[in-house]
C-alpha positions as CSV (number, residue, x, y, z in Angstrom):
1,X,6.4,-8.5,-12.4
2,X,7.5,-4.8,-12.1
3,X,6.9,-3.7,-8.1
4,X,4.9,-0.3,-8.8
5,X,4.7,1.2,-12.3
6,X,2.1,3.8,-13.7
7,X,-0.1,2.0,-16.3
8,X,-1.6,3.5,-19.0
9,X,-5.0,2.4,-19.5
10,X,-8.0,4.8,-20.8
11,X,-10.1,4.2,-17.8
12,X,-12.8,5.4,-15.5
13,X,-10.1,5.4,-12.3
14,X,-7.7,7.0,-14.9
15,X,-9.6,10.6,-16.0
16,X,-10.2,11.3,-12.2
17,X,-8.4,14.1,-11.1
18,X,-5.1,13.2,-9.3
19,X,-6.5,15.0,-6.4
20,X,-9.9,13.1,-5.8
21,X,-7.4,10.1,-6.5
22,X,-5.5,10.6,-3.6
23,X,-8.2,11.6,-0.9
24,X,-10.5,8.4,-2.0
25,X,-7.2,6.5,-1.2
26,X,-6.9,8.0,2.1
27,X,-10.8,7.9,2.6
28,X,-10.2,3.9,2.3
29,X,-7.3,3.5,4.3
30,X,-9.0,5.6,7.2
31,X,-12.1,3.7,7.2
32,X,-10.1,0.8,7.9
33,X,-8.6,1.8,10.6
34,X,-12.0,3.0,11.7
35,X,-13.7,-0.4,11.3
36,X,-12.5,-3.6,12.8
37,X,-15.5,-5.6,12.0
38,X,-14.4,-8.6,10.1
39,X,-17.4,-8.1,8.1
40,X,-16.8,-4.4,7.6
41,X,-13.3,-4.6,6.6
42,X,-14.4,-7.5,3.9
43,X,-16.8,-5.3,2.5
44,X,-14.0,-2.8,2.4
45,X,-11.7,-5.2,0.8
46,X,-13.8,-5.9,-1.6
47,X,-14.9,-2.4,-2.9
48,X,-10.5,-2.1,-3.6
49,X,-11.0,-4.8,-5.3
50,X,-13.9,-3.5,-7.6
51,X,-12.3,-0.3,-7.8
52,X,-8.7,-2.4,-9.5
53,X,-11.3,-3.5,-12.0
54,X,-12.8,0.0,-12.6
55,X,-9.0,0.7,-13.1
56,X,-8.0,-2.1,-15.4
57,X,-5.5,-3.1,-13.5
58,X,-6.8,-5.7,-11.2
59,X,-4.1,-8.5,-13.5
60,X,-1.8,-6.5,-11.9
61,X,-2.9,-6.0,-8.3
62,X,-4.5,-10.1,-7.8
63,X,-0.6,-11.3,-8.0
64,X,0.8,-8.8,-5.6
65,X,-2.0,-10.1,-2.8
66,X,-1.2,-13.4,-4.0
67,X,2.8,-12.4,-2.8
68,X,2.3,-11.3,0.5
69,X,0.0,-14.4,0.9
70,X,2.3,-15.6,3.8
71,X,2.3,-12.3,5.8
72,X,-1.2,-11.8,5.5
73,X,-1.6,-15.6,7.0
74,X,1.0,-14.9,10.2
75,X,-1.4,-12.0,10.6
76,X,-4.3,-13.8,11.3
77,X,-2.3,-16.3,13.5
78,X,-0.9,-13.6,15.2
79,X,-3.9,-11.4,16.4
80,X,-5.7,-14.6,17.1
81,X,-3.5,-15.9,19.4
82,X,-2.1,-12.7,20.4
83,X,-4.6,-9.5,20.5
84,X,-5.1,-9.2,24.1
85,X,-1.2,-8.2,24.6
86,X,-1.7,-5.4,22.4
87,X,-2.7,-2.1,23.1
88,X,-6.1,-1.9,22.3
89,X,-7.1,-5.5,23.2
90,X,-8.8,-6.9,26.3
91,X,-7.3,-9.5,28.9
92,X,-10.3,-10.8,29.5
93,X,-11.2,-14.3,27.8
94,X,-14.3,-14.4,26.1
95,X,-16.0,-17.8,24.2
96,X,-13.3,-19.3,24.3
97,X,-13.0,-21.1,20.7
98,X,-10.2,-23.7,21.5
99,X,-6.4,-24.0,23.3
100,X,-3.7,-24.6,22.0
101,X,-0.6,-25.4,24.7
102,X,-0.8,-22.4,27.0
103,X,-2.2,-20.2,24.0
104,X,-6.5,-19.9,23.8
105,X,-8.5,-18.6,21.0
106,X,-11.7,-17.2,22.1
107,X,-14.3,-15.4,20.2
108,X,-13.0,-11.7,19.7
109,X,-9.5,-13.0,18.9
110,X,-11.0,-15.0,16.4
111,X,-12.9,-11.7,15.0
112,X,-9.7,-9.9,15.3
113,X,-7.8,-12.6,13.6
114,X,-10.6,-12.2,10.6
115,X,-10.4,-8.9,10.5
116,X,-7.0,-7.6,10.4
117,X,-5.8,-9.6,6.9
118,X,-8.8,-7.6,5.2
119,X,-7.6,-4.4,7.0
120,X,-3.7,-5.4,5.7
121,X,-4.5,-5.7,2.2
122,X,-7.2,-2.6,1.5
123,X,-4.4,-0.8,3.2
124,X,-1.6,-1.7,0.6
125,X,-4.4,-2.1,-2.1
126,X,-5.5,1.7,-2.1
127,X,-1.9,3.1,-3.0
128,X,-1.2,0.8,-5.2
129,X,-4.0,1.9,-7.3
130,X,-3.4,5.6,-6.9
131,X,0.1,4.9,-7.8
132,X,-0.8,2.8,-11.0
133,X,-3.5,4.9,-12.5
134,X,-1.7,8.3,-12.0
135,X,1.5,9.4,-13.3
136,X,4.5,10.9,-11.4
137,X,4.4,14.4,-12.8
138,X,0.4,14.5,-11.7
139,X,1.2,12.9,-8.3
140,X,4.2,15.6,-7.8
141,X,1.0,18.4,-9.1
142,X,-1.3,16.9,-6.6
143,X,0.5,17.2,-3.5
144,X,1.7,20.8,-4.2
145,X,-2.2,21.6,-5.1
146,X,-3.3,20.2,-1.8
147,X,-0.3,22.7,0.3
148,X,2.5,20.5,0.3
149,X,6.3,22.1,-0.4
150,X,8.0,21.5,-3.8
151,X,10.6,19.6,-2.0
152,X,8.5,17.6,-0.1
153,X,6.1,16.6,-3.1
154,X,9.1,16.1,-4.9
155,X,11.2,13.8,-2.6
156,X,8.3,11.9,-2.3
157,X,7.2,11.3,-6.0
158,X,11.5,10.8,-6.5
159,X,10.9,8.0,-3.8
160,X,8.2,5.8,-5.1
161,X,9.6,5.8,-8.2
162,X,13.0,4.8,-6.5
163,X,11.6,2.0,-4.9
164,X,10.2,0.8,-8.1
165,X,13.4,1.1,-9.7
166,X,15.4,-0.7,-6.8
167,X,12.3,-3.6,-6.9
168,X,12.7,-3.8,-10.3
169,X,16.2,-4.2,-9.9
170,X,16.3,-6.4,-7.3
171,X,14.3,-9.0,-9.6
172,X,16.6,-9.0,-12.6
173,X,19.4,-9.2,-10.0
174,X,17.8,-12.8,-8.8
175,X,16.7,-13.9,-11.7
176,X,20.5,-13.6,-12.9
177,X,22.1,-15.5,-9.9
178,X,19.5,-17.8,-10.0
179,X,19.8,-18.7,-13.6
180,X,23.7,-19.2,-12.3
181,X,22.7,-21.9,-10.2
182,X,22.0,-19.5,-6.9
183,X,19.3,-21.5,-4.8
184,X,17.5,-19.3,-2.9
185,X,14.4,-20.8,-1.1
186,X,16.0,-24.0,0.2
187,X,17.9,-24.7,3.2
188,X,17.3,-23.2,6.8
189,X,16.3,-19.7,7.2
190,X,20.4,-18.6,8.0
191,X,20.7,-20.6,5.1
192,X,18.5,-18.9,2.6
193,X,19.2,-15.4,4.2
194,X,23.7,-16.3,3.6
195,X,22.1,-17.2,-0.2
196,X,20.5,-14.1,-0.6
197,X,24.2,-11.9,-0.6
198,X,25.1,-12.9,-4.1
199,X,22.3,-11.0,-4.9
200,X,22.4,-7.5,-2.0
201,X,26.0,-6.6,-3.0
202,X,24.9,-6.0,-6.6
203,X,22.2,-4.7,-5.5
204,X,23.8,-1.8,-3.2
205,X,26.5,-1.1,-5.8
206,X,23.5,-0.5,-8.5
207,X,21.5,1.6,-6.0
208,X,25.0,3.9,-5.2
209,X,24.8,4.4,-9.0
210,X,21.9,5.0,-9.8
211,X,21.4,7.7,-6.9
212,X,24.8,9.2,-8.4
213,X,23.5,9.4,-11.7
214,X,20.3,11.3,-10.9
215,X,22.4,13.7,-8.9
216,X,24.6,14.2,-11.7
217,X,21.3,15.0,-14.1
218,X,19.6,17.0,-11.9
219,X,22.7,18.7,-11.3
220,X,23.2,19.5,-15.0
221,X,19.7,20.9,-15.3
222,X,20.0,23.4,-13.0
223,X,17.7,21.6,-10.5
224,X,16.7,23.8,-7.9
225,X,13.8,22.7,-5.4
226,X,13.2,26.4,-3.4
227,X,12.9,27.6,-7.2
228,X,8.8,28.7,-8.1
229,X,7.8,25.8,-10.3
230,X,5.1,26.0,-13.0
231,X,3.4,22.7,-14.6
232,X,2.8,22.5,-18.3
233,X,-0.6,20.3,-17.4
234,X,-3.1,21.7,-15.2
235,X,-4.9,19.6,-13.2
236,X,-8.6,20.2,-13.3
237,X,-11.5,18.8,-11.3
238,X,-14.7,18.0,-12.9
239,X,-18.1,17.2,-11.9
240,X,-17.6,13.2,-11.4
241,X,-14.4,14.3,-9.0
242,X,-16.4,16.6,-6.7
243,X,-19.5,14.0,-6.4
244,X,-16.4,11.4,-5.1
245,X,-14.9,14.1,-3.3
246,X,-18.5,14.5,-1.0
247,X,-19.2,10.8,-1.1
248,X,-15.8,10.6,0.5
249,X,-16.5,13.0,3.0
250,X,-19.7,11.6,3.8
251,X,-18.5,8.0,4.2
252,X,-16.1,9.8,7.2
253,X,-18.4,11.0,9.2
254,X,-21.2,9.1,8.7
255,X,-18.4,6.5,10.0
256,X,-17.4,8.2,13.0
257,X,-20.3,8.7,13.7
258,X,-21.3,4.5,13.5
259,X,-17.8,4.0,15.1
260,X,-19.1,5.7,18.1
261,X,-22.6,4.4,18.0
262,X,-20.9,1.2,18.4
263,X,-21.4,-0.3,15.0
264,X,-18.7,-1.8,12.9
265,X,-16.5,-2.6,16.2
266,X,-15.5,-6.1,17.5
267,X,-17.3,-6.5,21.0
């Protein structure tokens, strides 16, 4: 499985305009910061979800939660027991829900302990579907559209592609040593990190080539990022994108204004 690759798929998510892409990504992401209602942040899970199957690409997004299954498990362990150290949390216990050694669970850590895996995964969901239903070239487009330098759209679109690459990579790299006999999941945790070097060392010398070969092609096509640049595709928004595009906007502020109403917030 390939970390983050641009699908092609003739869908709904896939004629939007790269533009109304990215702002309903970051509409999503900010409302779940916004939110930390458990049942909030579910229903904002869940509409990711939906929108993966608008996409055509939810085959591909399922198996990636499915990975980070363990970290999104510590989460809820550690706001549980945890959430009145941090910033926003209250030392006060409330309900408590039941102790565990010197650690208690009371009622708002147990919200907060709901809440947070939900507000994990629509956080990593909502790129993962801009990134998969839009190419590089119309990423690279979007950013400069929305004010953002050439260099800085650039680097950027040059980055997420090299971390798909180096993911990519990485996979074939184990699959290789492991196929060789490599065992990588047994053992103690020094262990299994010591069996994990057979496979970092190829891994750095094929990342020092690869970021000497793209500097050696853009060198010999005259790259030159403070250079005007012009886009053979035009990006072009139609009516569907600027009916999302004042959804989005709505959904904001009719969520600030519920945030500070008091609704949607773990009390």
């Amino acid at each position: 499985m390939k970390l983050i690759e641009y699908k092609k798929k003739n869908s709904v998510i896939h004629k939007l305009d790269a533009r109304t892409k990215l702002i309903l990504c970051a509409t999503l992401i900010l409302l779940a910061f916004i939110f930390n209602d458990p049942l909030f942040l579910f229903a904002l899970f869940l509409f990711s979800i939906y929108l993966s199957y608008l996409a055509e690409i939810h085959h591909e997004v399922i198996p990636r939660i499915k990975i980070l299954a363990p970290s999104i498990i510590m989460s809820f362990f550690l706001w549980a027991l945890f959430h009145r150290w941090s910033l926003f949390g209250s030392t006060e216990i409330v309900d408590v829900v039941f102790t565990l050694g010197p650690l208690t669970v009371d009622r708002i850590g147990l919200m907060y302990g709901l809440a947070m895996p939900f507000r994990v995964m629509t956080v990593l969901i909502s790129p993962i579907i801009f990134l998969m239903t839009t190419k590089l070239s119309d990423v690279i487009h979007c950013l400069t559209k929305l004010g953002l330098p050439y260099p800085w759209a650039f680097t950027f679109g040059l980055s997420t592609k090299l971390v798909s690459v180096i993911g990519n990579e990485f996979m074939t790299i184990k699959q290789a040593q492991m196929s060789r006999g490599l065992e990588t999941e047994k053992g103690s945790l020094i262990k299994r990190i010591k069996s994990h070097i057979p496979i970092i060392v190829p891994l750095t010398i094929k990342g020092i080539e690869l970021s000497d070969q793209l500097g050696m092609s853009m060198s010999i096509k005259g790259f030159n990022p403070n250079s005007k640049r012009t886009f053979y595709r035009q990006l072009k928004m139609r009516k569907i994108d600027f009916l999302i595009l004042i959804i989005c906007l709505t959904s904001l502020l009719v969520s600030v204004v519920m945030r500070m109403g008091g609704i949607g917030v773990i009390v």
